[in-house]
The first five atom37 places (N, CA, C, CB, O) and aatype in JSON, in Angstrom:
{
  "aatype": [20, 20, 20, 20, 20, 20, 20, 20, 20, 20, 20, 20, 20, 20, 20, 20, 20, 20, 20, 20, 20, 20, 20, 20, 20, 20, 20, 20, 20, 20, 20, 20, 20, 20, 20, 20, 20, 20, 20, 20, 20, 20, 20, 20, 20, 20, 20, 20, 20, 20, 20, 20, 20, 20, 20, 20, 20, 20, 20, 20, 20, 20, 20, 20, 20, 20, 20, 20, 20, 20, 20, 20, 20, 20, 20, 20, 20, 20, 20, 20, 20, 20, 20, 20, 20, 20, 20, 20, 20, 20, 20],
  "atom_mask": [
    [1, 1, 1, 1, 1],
    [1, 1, 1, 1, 1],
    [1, 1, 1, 1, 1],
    [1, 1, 1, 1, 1],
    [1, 1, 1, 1, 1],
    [1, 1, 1, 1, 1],
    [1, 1, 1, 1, 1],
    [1, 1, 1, 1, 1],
    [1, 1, 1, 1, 1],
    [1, 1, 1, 1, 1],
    [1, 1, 1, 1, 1],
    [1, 1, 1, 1, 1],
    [1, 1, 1, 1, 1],
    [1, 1, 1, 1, 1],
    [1, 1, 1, 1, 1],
    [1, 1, 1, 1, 1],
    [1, 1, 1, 1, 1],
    [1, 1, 1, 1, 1],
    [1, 1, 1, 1, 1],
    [1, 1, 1, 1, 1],
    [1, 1, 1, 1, 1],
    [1, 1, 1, 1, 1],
    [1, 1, 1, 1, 1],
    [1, 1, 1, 1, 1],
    [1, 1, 1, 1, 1],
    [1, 1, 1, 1, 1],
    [1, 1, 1, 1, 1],
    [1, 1, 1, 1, 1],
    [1, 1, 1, 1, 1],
    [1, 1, 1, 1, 1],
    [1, 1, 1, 1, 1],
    [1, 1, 1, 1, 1],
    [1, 1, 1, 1, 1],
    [1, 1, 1, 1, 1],
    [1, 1, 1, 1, 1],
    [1, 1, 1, 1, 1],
    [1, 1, 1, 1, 1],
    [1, 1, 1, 1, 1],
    [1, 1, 1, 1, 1],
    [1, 1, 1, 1, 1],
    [1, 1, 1, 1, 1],
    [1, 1, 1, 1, 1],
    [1, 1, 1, 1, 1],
    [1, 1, 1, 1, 1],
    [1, 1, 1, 1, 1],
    [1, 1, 1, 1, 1],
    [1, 1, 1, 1, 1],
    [1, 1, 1, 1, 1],
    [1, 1, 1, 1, 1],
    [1, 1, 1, 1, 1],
    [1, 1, 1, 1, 1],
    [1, 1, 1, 1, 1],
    [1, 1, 1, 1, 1],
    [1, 1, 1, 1, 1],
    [1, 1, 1, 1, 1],
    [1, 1, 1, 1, 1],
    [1, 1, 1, 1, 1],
    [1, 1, 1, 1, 1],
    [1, 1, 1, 1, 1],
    [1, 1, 1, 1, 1],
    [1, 1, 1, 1, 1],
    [1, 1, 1, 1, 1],
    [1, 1, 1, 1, 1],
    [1, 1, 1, 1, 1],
    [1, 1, 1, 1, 1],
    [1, 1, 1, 1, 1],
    [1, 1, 1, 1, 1],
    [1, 1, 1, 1, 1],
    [1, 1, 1, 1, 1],
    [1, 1, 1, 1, 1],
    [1, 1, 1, 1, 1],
    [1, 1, 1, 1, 1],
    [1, 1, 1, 1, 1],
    [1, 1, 1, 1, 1],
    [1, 1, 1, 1, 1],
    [1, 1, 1, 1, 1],
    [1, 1, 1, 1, 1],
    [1, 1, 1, 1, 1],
    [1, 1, 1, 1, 1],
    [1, 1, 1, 1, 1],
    [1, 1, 1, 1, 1],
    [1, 1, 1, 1, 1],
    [1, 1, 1, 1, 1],
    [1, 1, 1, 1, 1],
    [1, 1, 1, 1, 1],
    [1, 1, 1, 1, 1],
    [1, 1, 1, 1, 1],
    [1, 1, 1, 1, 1],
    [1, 1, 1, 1, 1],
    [1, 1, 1, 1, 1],
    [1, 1, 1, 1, 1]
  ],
  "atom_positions": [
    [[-29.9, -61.29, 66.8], [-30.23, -61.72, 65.47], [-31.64, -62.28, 65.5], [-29.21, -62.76, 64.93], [-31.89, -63.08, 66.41]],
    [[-32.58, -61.97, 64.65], [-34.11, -62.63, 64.57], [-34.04, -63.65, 63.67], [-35.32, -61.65, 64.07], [-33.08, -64.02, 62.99]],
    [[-35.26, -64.11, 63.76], [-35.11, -65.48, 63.48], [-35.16, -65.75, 61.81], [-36.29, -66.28, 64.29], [-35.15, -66.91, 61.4]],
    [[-35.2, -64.52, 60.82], [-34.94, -64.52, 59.48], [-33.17, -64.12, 59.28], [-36.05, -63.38, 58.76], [-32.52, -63.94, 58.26]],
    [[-32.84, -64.08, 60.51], [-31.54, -63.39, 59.54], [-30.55, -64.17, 59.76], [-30.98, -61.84, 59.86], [-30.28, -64.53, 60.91]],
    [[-29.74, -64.63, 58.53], [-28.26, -65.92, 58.63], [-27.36, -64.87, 58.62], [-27.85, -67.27, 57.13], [-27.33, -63.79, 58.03]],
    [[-26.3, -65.68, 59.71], [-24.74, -65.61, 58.72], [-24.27, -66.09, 58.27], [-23.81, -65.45, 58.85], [-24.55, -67.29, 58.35]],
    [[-22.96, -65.68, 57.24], [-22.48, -66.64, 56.12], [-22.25, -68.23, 57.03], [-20.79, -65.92, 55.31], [-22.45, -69.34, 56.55]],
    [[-21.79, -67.92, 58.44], [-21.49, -68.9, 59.38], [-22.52, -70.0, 60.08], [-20.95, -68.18, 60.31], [-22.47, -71.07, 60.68]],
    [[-23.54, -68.99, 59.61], [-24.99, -70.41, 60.26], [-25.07, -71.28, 59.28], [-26.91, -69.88, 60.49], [-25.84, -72.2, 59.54]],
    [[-24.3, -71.35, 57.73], [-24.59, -72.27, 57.07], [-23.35, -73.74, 56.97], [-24.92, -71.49, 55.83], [-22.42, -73.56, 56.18]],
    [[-23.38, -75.03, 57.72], [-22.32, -75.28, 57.55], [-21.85, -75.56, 56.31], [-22.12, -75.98, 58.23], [-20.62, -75.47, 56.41]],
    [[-22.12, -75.84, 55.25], [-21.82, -76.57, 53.98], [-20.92, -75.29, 53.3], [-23.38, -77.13, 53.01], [-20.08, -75.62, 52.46]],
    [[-21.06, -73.8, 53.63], [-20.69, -72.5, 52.64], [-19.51, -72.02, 53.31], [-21.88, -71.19, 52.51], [-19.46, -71.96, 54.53]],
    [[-18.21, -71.56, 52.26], [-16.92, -71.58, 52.28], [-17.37, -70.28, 53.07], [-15.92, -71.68, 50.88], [-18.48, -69.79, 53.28]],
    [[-15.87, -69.86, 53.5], [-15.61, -68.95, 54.57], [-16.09, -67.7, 53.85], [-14.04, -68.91, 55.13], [-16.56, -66.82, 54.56]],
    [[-16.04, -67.45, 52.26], [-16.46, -66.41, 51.57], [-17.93, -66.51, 51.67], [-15.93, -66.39, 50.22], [-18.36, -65.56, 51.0]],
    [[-18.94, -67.19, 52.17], [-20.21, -67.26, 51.91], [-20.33, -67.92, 50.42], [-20.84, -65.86, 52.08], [-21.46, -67.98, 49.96]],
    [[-19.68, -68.23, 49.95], [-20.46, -68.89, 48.99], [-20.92, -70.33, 49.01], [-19.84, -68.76, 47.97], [-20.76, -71.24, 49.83]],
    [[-21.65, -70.25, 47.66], [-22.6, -71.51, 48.2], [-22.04, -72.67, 47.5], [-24.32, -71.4, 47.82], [-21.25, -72.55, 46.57]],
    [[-22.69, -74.44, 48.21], [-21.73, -74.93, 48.21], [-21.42, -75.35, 46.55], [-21.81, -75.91, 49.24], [-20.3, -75.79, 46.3]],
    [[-22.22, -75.23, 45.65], [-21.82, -75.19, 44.29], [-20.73, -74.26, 43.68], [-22.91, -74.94, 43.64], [-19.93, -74.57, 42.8]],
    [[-20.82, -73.42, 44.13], [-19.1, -72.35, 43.9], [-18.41, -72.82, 44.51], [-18.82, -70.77, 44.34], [-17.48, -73.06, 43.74]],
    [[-18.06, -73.3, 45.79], [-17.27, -73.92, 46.34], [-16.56, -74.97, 45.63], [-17.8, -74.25, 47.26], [-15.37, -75.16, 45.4]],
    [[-17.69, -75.65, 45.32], [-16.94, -77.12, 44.75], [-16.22, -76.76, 43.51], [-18.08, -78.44, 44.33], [-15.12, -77.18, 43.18]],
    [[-17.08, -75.84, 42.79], [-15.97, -75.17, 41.36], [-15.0, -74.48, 41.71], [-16.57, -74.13, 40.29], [-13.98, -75.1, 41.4]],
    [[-14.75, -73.5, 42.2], [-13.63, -73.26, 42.87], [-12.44, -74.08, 42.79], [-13.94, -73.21, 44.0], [-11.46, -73.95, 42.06]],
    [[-12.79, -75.24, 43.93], [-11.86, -76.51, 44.06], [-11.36, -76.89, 42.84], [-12.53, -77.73, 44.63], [-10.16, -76.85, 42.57]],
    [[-12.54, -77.4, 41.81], [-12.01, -77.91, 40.5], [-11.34, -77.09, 39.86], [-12.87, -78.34, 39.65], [-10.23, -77.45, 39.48]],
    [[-11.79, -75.77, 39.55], [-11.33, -74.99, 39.01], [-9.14, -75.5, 39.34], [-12.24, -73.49, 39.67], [-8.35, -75.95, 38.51]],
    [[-8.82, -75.05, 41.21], [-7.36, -74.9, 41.8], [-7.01, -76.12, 40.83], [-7.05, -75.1, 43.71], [-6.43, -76.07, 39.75]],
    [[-7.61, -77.42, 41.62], [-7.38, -79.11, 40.76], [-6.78, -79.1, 39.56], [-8.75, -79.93, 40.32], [-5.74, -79.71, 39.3]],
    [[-7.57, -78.22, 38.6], [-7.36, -78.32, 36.82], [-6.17, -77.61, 36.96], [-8.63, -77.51, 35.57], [-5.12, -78.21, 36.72]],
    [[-6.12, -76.13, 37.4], [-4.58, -75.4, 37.07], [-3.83, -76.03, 37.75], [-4.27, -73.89, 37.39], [-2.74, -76.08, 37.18]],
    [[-3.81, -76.56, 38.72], [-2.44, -77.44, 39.35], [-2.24, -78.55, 38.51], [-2.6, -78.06, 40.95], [-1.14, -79.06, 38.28]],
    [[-3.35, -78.94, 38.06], [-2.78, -80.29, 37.01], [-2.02, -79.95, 35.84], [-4.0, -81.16, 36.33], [-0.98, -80.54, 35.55]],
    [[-2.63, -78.76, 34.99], [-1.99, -77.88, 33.93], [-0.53, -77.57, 34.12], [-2.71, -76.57, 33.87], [0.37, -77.88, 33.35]],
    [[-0.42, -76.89, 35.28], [1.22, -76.86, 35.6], [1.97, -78.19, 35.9], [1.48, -75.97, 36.9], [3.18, -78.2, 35.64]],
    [[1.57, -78.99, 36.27], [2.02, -80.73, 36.5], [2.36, -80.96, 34.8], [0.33, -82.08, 37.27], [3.53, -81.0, 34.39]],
    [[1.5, -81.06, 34.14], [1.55, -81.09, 32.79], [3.02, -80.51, 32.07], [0.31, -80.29, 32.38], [4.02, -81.08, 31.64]],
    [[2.58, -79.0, 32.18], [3.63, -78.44, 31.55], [5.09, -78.52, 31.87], [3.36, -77.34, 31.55], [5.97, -78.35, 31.03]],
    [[5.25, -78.71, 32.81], [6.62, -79.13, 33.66], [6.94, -80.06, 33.41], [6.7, -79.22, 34.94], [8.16, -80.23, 33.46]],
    [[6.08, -81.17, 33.01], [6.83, -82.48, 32.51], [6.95, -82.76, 31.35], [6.39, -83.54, 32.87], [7.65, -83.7, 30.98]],
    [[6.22, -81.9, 30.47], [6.52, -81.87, 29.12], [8.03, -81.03, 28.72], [5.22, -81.2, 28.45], [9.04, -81.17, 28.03]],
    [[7.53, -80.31, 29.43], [9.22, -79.2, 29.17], [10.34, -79.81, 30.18], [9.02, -77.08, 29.81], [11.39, -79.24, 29.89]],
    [[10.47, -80.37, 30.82], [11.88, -81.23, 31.59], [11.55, -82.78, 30.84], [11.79, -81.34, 33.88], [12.15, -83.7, 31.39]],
    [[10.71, -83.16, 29.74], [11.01, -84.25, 29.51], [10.59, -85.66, 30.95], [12.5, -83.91, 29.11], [11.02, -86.81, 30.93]],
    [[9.83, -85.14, 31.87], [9.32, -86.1, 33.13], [8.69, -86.93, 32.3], [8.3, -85.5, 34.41], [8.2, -86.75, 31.18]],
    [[8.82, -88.36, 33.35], [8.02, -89.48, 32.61], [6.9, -89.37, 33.36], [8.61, -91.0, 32.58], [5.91, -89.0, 32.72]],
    [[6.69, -89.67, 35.05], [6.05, -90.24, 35.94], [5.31, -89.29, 36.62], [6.8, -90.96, 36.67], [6.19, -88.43, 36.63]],
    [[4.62, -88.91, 37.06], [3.95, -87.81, 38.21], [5.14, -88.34, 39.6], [1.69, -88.25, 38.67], [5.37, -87.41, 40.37]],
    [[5.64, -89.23, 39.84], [6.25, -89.54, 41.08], [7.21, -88.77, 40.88], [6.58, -90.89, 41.46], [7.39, -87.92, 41.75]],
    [[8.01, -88.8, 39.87], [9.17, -88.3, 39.56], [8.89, -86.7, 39.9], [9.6, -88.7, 38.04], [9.45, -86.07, 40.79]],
    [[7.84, -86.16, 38.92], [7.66, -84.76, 38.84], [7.35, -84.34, 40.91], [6.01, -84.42, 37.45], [7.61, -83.24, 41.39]],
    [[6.8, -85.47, 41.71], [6.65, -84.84, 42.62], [8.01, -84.61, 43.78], [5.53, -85.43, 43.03], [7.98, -84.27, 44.96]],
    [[9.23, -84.97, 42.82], [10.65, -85.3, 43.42], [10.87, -84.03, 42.78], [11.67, -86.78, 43.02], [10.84, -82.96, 43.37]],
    [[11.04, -84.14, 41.83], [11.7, -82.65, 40.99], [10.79, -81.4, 41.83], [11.23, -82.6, 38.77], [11.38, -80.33, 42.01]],
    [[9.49, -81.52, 42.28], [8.74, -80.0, 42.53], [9.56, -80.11, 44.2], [6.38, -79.94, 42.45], [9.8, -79.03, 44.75]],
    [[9.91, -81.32, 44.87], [9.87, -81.01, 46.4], [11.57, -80.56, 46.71], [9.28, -82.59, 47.41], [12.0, -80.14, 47.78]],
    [[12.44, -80.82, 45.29], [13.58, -80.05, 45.49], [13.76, -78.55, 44.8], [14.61, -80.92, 45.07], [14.47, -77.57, 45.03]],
    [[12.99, -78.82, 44.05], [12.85, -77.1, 43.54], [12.45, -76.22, 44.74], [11.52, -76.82, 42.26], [13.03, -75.14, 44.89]],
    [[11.45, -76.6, 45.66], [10.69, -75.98, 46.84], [11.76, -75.92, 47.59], [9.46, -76.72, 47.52], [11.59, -74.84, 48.16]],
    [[13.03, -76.47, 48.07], [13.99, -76.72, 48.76], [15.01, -75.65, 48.43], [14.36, -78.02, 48.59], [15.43, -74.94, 49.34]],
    [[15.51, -75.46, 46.94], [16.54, -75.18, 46.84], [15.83, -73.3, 46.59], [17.45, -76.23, 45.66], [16.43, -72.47, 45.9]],
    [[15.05, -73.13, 47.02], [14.16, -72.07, 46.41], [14.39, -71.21, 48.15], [12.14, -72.75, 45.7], [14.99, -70.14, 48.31]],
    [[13.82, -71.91, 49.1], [13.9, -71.99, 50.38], [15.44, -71.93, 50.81], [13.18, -73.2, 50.81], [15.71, -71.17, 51.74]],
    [[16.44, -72.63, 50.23], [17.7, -72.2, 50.55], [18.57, -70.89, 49.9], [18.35, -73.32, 50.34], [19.66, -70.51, 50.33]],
    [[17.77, -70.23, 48.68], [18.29, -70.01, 48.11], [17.84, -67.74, 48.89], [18.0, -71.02, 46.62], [18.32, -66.61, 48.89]],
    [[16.73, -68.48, 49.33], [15.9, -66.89, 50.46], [16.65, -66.83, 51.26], [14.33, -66.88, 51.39], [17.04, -65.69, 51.51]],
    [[17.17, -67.84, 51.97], [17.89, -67.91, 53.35], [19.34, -67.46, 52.78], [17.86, -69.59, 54.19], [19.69, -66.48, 53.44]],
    [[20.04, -67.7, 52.09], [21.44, -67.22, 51.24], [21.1, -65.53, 50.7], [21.74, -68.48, 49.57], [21.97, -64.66, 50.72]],
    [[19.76, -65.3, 50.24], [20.02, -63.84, 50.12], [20.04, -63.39, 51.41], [19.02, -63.05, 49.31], [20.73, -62.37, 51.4]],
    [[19.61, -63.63, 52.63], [19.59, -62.52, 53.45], [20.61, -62.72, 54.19], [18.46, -62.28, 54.17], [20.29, -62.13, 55.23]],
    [[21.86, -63.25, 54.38], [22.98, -63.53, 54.87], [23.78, -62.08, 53.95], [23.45, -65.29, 54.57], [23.21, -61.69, 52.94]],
    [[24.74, -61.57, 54.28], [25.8, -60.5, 54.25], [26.7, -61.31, 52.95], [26.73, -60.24, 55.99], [27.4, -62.32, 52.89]],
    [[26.19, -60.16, 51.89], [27.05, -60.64, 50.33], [28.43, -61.27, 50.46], [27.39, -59.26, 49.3], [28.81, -62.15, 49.7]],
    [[29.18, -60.78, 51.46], [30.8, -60.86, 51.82], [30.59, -61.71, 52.53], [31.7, -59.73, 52.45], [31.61, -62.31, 52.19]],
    [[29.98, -62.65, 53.58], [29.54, -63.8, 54.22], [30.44, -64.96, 53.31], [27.77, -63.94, 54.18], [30.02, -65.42, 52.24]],
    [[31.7, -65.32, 53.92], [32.24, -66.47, 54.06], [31.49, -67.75, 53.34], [32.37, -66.59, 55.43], [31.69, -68.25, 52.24]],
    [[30.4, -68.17, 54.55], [29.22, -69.38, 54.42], [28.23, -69.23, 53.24], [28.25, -69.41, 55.78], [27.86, -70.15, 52.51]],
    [[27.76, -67.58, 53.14], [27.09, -67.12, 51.45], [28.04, -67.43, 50.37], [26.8, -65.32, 51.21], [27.57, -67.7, 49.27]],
    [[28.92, -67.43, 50.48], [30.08, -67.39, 49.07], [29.89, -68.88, 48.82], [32.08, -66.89, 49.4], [29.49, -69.37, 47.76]],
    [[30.29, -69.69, 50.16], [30.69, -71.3, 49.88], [29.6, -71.77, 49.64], [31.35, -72.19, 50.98], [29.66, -72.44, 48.61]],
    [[28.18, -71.75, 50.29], [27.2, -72.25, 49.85], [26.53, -71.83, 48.13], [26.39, -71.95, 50.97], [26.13, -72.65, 47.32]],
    [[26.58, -70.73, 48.0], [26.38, -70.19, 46.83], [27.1, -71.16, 45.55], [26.95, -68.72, 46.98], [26.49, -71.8, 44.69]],
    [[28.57, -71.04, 45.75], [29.1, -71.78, 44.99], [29.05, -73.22, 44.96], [30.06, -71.45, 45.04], [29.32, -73.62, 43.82]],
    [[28.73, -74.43, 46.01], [27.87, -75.37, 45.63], [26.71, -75.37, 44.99], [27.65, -75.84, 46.4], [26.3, -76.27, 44.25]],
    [[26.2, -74.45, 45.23], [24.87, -74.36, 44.73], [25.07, -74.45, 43.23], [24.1, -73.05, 45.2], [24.75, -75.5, 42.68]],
    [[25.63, -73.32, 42.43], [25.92, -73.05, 41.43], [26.2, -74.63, 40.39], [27.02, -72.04, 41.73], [25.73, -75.17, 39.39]],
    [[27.14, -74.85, 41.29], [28.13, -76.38, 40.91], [26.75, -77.0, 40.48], [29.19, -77.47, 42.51], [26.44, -76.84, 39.3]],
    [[26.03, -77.58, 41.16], [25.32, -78.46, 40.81], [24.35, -78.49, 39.7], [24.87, -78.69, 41.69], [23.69, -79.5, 39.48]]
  ]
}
């Protein structure tokens, strides 16, 4: 490499895409705002009071979402798929 030519990597401040660090930082804000937007809307539509609360309601949704992958790939006629399924349901 001569001594005019960068890579995106000789710069430390620029995201792995090369961009520079002003896109970067919008970027970020940009994720920030839509994750807040969905924080928003979720608590308007379940009626949430608190962001604490909403971060209880998102970490069992993530849970039962995660149990619920692991129950499809178990055998439909599966004993443990039926019984878990049907707690599930229950609740």
């Amino acid at each position: 490499m001569s001594l005019g030519e960068h890579s995106m990597h000789d710069h430390p401040t620029s995201c792995m895409h090369g961009c520079s660090p002003n896109k970067q930082a919008f970027r970020q804000v940009q994720h920030i705002v839509a994750s807040l937007l969905v924080c928003f809307q979720v608590m308007r539509r379940y009626h949430i009071q608190n962001r604490d609360d909403y971060k209880k309601y998102n970490k069992i949704v993530g849970m039962v979402t995660k149990l619920t992958n692991v129950l499809k790939q178990l055998d439909p006629k599966d004993a443990v798929r039926i019984e878990l399924t049907d707690q599930l349901l229950e609740k």
